[in-house]
KEKE-3310 file (N, C-alpha, C; in steps of 0.2 Angstrom, whole numbers, plus 5000, padded with zeros to 4 digits):
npx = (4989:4973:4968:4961:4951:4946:4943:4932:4921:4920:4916:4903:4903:4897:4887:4896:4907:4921:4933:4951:4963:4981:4997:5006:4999:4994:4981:4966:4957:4942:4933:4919:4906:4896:4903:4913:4927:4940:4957:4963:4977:4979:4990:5000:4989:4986:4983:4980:4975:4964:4948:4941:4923:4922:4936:4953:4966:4968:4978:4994:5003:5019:5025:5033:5032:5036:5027:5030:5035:5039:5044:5043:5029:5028:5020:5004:4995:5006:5011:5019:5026:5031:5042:5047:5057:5073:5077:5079:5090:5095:5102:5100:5090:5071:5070:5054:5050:5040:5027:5022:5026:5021:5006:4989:4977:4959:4946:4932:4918:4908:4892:4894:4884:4885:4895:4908:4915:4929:4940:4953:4965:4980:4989:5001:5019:5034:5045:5059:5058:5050:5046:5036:5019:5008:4993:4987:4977:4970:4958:4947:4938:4928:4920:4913:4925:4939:4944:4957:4963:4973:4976:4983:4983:4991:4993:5001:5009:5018:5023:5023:5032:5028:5032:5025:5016:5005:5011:5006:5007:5004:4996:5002:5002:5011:5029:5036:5026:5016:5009:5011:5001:4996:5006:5017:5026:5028:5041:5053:5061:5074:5081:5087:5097:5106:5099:5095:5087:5072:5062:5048:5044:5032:5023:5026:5038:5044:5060:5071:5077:5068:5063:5055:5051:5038:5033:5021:5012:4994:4984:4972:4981:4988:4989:4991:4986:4988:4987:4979:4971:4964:4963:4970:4965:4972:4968:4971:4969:4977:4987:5002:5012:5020:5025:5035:5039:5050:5058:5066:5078:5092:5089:5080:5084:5093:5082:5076:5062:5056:5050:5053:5055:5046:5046:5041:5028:5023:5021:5025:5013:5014:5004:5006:5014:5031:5049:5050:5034:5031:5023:5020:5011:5003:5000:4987:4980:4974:4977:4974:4979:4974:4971:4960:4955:4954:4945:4945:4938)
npy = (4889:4897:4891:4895:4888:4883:4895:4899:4889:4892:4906:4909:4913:4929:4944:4953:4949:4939:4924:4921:4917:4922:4921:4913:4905:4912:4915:4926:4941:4946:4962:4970:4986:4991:4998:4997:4992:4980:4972:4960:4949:4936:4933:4940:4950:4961:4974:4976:4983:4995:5001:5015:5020:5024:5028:5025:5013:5018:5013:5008:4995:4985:4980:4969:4965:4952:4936:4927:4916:4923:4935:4952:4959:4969:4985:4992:4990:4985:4979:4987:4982:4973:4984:5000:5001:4997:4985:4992:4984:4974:4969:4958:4955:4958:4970:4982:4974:4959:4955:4957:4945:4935:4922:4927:4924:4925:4931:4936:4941:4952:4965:4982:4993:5004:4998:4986:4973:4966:4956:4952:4941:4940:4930:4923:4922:4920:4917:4920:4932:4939:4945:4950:4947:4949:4952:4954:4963:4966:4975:4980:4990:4994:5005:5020:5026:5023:5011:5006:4998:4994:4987:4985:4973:4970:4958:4955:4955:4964:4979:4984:4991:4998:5001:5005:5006:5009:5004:5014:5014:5026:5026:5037:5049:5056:5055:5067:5079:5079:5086:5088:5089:5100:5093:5108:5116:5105:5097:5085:5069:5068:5055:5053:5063:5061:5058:5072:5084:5094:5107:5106:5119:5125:5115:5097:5092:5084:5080:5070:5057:5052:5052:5052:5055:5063:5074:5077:5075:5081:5084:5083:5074:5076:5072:5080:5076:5082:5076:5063:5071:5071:5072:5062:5061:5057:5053:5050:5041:5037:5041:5052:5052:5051:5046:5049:5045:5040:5030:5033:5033:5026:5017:5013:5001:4997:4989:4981:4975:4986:4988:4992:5008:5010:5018:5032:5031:5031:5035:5034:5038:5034:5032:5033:5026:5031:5035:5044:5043:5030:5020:5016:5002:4997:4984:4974:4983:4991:4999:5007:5009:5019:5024:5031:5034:5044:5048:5061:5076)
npz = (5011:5004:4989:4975:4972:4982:4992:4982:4987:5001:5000:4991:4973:4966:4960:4965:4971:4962:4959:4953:4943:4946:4934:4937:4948:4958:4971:4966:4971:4967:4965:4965:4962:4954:4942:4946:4949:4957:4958:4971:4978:4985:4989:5001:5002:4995:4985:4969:4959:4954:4948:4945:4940:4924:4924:4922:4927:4943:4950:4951:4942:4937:4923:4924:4935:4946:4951:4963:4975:4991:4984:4984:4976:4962:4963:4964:4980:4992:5008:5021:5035:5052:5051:5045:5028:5032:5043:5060:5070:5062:5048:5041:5041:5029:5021:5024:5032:5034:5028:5017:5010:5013:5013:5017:5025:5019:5028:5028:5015:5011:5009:5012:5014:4999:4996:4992:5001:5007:5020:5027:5037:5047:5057:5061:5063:5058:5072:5074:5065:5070:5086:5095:5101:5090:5081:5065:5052:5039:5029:5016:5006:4993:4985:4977:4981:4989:5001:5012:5027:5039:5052:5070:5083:5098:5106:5117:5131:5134:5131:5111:5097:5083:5065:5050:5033:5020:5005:4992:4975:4962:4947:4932:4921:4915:4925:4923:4921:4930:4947:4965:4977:4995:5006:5008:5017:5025:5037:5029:5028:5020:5010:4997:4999:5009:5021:5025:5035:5029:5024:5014:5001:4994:4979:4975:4966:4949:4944:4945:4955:4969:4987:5000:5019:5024:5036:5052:5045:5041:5030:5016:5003:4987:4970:4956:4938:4924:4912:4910:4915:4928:4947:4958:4977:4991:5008:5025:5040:5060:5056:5055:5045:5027:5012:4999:4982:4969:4959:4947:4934:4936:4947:4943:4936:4943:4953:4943:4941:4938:4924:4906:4907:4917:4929:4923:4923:4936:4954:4973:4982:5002:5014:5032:5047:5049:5054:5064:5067:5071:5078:5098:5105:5119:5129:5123:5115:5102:5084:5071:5054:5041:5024:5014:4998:4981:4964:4957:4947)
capx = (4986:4967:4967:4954:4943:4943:4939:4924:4918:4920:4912:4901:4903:4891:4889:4900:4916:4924:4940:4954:4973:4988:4997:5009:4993:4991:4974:4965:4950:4940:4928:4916:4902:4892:4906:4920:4932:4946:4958:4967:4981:4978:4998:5003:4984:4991:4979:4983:4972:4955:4947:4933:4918:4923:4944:4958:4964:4972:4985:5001:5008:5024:5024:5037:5032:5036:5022:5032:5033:5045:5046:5036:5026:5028:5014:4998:4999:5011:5011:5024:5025:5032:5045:5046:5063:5078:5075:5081:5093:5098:5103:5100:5080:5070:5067:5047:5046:5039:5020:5019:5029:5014:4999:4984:4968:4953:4939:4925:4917:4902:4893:4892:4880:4884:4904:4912:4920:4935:4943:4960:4968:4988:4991:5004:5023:5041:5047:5066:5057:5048:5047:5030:5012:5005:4988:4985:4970:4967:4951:4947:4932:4927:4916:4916:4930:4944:4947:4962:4964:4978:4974:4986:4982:4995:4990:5007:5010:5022:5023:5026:5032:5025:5032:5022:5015:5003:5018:5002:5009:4998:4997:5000:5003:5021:5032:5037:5021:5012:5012:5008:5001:4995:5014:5019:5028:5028:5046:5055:5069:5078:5084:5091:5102:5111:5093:5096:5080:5072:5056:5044:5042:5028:5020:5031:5037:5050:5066:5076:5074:5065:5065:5054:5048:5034:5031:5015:5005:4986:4979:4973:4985:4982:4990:4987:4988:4984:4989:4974:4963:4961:4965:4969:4966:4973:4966:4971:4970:4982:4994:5005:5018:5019:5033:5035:5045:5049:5067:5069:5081:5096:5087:5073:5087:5094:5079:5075:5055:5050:5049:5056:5053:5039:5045:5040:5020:5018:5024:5023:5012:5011:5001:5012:5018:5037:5052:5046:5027:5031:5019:5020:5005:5003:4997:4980:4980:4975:4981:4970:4982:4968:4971:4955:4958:4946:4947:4943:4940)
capy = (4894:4898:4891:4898:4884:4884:4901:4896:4884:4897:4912:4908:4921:4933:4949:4959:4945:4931:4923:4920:4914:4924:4916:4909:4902:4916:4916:4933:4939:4955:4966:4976:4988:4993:4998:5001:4984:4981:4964:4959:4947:4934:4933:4948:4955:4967:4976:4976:4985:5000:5006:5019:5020:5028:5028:5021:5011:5021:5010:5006:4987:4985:4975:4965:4961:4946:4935:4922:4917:4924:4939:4957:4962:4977:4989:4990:4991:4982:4981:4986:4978:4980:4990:5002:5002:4991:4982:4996:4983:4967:4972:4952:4953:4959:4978:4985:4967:4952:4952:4957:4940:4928:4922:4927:4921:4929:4928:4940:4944:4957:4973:4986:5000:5003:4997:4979:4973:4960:4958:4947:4942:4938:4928:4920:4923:4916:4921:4923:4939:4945:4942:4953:4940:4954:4949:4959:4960:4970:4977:4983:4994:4995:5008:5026:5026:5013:5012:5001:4999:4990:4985:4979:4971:4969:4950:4953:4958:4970:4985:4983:4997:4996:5005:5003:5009:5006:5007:5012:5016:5024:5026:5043:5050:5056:5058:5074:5081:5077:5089:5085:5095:5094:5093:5111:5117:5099:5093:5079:5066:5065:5049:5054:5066:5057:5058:5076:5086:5098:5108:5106:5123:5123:5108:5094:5092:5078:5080:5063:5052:5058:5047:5058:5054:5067:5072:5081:5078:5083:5085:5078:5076:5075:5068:5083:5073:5086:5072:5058:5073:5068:5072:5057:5063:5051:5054:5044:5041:5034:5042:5057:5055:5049:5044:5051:5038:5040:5029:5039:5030:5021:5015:5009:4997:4993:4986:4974:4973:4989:4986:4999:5015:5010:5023:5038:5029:5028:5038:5030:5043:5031:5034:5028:5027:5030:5036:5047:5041:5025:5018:5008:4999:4994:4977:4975:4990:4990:5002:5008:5013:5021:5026:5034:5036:5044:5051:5068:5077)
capz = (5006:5001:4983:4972:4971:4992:4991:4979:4990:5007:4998:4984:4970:4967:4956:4968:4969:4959:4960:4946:4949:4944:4929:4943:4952:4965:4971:4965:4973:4961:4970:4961:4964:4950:4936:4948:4950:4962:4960:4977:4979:4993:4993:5000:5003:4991:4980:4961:4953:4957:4940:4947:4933:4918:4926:4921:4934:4948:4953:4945:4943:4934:4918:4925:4941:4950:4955:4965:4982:4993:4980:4983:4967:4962:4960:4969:4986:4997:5015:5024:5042:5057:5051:5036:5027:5033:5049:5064:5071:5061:5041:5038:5037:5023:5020:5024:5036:5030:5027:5007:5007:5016:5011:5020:5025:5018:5033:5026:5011:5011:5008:5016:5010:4992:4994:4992:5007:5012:5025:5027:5044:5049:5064:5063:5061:5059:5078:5071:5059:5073:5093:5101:5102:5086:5075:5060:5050:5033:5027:5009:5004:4986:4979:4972:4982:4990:5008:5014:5033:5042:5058:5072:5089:5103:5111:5121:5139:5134:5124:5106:5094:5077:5059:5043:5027:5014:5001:4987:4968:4958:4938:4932:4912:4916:4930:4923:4924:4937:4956:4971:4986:5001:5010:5007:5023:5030:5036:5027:5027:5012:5009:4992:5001:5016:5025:5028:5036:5025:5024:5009:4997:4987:4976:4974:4958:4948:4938:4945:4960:4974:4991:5007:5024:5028:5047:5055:5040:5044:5027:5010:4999:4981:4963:4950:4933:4919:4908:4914:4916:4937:4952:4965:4981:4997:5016:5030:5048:5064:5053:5053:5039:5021:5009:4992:4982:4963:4958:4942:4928:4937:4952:4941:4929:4946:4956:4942:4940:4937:4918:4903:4907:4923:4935:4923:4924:4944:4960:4977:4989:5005:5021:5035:5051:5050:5057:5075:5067:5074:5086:5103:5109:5128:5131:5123:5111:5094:5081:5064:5049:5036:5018:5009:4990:4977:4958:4957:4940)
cpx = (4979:4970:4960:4948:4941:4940:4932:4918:4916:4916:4910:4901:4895:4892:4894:4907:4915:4928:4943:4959:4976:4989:5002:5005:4993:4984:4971:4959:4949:4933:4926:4910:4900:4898:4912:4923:4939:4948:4963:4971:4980:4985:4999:4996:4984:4985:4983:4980:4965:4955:4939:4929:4921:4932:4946:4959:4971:4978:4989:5005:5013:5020:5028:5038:5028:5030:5025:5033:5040:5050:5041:5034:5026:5026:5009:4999:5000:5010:5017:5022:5028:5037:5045:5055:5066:5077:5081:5088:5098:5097:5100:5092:5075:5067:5060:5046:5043:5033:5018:5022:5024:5008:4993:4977:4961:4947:4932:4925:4908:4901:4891:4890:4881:4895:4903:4917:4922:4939:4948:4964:4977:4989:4997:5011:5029:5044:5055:5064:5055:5045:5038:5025:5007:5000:4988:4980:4971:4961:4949:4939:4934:4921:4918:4920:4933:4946:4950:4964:4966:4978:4979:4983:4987:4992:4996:5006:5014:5022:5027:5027:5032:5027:5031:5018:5010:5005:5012:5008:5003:5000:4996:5002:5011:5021:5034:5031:5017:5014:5010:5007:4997:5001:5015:5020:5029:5036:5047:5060:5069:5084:5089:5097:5105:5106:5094:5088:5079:5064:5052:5042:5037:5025:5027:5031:5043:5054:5071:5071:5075:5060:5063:5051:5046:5032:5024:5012:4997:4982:4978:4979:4984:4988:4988:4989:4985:4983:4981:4970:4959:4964:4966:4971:4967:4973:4967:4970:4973:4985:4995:5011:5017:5027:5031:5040:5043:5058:5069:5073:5088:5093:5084:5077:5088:5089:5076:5067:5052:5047:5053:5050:5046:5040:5044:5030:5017:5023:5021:5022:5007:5010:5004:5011:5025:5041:5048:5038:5025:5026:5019:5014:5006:4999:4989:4977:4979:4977:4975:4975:4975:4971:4963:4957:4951:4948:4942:4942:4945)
cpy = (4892:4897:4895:4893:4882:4890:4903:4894:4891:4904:4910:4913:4921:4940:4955:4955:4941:4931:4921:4919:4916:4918:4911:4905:4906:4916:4923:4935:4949:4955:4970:4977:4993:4994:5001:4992:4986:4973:4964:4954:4941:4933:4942:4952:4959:4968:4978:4983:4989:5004:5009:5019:5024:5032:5023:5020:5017:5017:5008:4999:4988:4979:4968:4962:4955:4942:4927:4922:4918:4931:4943:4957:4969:4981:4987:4994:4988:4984:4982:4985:4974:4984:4992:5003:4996:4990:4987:4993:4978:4966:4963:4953:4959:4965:4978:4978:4962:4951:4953:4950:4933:4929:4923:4925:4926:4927:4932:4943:4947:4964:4975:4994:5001:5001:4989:4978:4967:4961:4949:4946:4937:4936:4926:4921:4920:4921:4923:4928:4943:4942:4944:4948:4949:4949:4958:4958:4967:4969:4982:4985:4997:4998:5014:5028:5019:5016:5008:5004:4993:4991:4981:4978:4968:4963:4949:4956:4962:4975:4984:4990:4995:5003:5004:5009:5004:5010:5009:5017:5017:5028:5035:5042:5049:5058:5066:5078:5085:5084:5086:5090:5093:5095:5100:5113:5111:5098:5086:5077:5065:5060:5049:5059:5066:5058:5065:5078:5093:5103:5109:5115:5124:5115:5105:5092:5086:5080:5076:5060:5054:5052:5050:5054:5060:5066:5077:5082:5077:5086:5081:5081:5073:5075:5074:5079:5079:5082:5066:5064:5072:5070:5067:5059:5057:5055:5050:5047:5037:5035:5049:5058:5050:5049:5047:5047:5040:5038:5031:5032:5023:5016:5009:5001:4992:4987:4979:4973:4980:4992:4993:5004:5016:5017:5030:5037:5028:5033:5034:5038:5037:5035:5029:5032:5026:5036:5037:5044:5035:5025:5013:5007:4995:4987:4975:4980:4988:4999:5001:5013:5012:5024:5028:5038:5037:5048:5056:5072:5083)
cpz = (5004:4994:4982:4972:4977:4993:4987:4984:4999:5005:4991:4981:4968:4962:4959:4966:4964:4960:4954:4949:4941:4938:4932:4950:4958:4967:4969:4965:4970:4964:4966:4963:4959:4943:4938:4951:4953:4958:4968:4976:4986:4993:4994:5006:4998:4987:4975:4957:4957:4951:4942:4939:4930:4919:4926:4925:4939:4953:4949:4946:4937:4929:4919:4933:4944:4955:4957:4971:4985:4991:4982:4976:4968:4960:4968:4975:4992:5004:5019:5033:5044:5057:5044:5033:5028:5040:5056:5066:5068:5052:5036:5037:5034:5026:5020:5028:5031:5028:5021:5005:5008:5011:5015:5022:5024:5021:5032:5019:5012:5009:5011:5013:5003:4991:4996:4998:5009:5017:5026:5035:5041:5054:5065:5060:5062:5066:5076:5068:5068:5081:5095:5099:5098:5085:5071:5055:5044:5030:5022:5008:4996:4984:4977:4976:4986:4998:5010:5022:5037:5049:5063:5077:5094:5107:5116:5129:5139:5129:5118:5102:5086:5071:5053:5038:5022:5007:4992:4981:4962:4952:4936:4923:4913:4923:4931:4924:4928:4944:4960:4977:4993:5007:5010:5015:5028:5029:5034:5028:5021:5011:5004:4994:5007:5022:5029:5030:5031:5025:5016:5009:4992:4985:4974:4967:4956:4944:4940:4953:4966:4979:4997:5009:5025:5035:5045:5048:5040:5040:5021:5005:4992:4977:4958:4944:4927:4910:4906:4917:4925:4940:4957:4972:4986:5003:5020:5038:5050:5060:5053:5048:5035:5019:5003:4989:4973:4962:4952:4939:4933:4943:4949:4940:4936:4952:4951:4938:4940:4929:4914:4904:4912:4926:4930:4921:4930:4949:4966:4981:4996:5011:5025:5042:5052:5052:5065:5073:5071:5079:5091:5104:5113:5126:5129:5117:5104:5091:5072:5059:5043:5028:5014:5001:4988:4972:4959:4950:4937)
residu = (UNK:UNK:UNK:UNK:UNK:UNK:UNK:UNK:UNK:UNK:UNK:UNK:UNK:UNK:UNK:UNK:UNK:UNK:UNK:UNK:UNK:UNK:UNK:UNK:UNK:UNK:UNK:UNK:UNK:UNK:UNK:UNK:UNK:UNK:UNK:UNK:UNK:UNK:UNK:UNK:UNK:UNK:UNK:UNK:UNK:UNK:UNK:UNK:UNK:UNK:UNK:UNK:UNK:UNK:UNK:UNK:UNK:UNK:UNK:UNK:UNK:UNK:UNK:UNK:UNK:UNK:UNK:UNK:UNK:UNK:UNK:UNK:UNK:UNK:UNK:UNK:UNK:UNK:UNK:UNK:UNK:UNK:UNK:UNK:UNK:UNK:UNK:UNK:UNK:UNK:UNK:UNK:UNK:UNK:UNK:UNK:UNK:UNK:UNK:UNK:UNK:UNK:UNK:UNK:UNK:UNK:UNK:UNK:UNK:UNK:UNK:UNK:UNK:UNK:UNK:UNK:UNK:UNK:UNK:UNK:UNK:UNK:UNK:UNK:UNK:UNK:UNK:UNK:UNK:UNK:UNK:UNK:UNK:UNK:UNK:UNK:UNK:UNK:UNK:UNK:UNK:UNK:UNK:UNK:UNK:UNK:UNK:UNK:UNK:UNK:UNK:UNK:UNK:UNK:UNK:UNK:UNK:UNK:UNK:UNK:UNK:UNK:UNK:UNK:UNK:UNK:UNK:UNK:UNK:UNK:UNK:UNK:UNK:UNK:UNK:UNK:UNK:UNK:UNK:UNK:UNK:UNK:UNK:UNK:UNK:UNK:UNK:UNK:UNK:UNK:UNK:UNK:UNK:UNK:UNK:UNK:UNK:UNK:UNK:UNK:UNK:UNK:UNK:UNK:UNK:UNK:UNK:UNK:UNK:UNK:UNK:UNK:UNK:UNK:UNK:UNK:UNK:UNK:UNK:UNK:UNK:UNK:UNK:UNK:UNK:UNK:UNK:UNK:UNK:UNK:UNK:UNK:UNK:UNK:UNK:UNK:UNK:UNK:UNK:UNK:UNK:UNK:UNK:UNK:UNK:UNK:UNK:UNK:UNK:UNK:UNK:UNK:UNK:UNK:UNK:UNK:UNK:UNK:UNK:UNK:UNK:UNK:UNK:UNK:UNK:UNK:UNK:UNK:UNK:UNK:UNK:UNK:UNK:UNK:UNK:UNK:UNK:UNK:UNK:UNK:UNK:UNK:UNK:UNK:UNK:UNK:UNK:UNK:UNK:UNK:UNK:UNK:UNK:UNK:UNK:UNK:UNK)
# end
């Protein structure tokens, strides 16, 4: 593990980063670019927190989340990796894969143009979790918008098949509220109803717990808050479907950490490769999962 005071020593601060440790001494590494601040997780990689100038911050952490090792946190945005969900064949290893559970190495800090930029690698893995010869690399971009890109790299001789997500949660007024669009005509699986197929009507809207895998999605989609005054618009690329995730009252009591009354402050819209989004990679192949986030008035 990068302590913070290695990470001092490795990248001197400067008005753009510093570093701070969780109150369970996680390393935490804050990016900022003019009066816009990011904090990042080097457990996990995981971004905590994006407050655009004069916004509240656009991402949702639980009051009640876990910053221990071997625990997700919950908020921000978690990586799922290499598979999204329960492991395809073997119920015994951990739901969304294992890399929100590691700590990462942070191998670049710099800017680039008028944005803050990190970049974190993954090499190495418990071969009982996961068998293919993968590397993974994430890359954070901070300014008047946030760019998060999950990079894999196939180092094997054989083809590997890869399903992930960047599981983001972001802060809204209410749940009830809130719309979302974007999706409208796009089929989903619903998860909340025995993963039946379904097609999207209209703006999505919330009155309980609400559990979708979007296919063929090819456009922006957007966060109305009329509450917070904002629109948060999310654009990706090497993705065609998304998750809509809100666990509503019983779900919430049963998962433990997402504090009283969390899930009517945050919805998850992840950009993803899941189910049929899935991708293989030949021998040598790299793979670019993109998210682009940005407040809107």
């Amino acid at each position: 593990m990068q302590s913070a005071d290695n990470l001092r020593q490795l990248f001197p601060e400067s008005p753009h980063w510093h570093f701070s440790e969780s109150r369970t001494g996680f390393p935490l590494l804050h990016l900022i670019d003019g009066n816009t601040q990011a904090t990042v997780s080097v457990y996990g990689a995981q971004l905590l927190s994006y407050c655009p100038a004069a916004q509240e911050d656009v991402l949702w952490l639980s009051d009640d989340a876990r910053f221990q090792q071997g625990k997700s946190i919950r908020g921000g945005i978690p990586l799922c990796w290499p598979w999204f969900g329960p492991h395809p064949n073997d119920s015994d290893k951990p739901a969304h894969g294992f890399v929100r559970n590691r700590y990462w190495q942070l191998t670049a800090l710099t800017r680039v143009g008028d944005a803050s930029l990190a970049r974190f690698r993954l090499s190495e893995f418990d071969q009982t979790l996961y068998q293919p010869k993968l590397s993974l690399e994430l890359e954070i971009s901070v300014g008047d918008s946030l760019k998060v890109q999950l990079t894999t790299t196939n180092n094997s001789q054989e083809s590997a098949t890869v399903s992930s997500a960047l599981h983001s949660y972001f802060a809204i007024s209410d749940i009830g509220d809130i719309q979302i669009t974007g999706l409208e005509d796009k089929p989903f699986r619903d998860a909340v109803n025995n993963n039946s197929t379904c097609l999207q009507r209209g703006p999505i809207r919330f009155s309980g717990e609400l559990d979708r895998v979007y296919q063929n999605v090819d456009a922006e989609i957007c966060i109305h808050d009329p509450g917070l005054e904002r629109v948060i618009s999310i654009s990706g690329t090497g993705s065609q479907s998304a998750v809509v995730w809100n666990p509503w009252v019983e779900k919430s009591l049963r998962l433990g950490d997402m504090g009283k009354d969390g899930y009517r402050n945050m919805v998850c819209v992840e950009t993803a490769n899941a189910d049929q989004d899935a991708r293989t990679l030949k021998p040598g192949a790299t793979h670019h999962l993109v998210a682009c986030i940005q407040v809107k008035p």
